[in-house]
C-alpha positions, 0 to 999 in steps of 0.5 A: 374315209379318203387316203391320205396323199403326202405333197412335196415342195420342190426342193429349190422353193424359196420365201413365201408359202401361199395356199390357193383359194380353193385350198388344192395346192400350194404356191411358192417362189423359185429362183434361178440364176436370179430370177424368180417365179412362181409354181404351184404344187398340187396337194392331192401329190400331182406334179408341181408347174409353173404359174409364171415364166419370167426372166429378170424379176426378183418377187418380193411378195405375192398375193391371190386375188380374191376370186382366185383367178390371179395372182399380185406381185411386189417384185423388183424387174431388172431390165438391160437396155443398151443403146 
């Protein structure tokens, strides 16, 4: 019989839980200042790292690709352009 591990969300996660393919960790959006992105959060209680590091998007949605290998997004990018 295993020991059982508890994992603990990052207590800035916002919206969608995601499990990941090979059921080992958990997704979740995290924003600050207005900027979202994605970490994973190991369930066997490592430490959680971020999957992505962008730096003007708001993530509306997200989903696993089916081999795992990736994530898709519905996100809204916010870009300044001066001219």
């Amino acid at each position: 019989m295993q020991d059982a591990t508890a994992a603990t969300l990052d207590s800035r996660h916002e919206g969608q839980l995601r499990f990941s393919p090979d059921g080992k960790g958990i997704v979740y959006p995290v924003r600050e200042k207005g900027v979202d992105n994605l970490w994973l959060q190991p369930l066997d209680g490592g430490p959680s790292r971020e999957l992505t590091n962008f730096t003007s998007l708001k993530i509306y949605s997200y989903q696993w690709s089916p081999d795992g290998k990736s994530l898709a997004l519905v996100a809204e990018i916010h870009l300044l352009i001066w001219c």
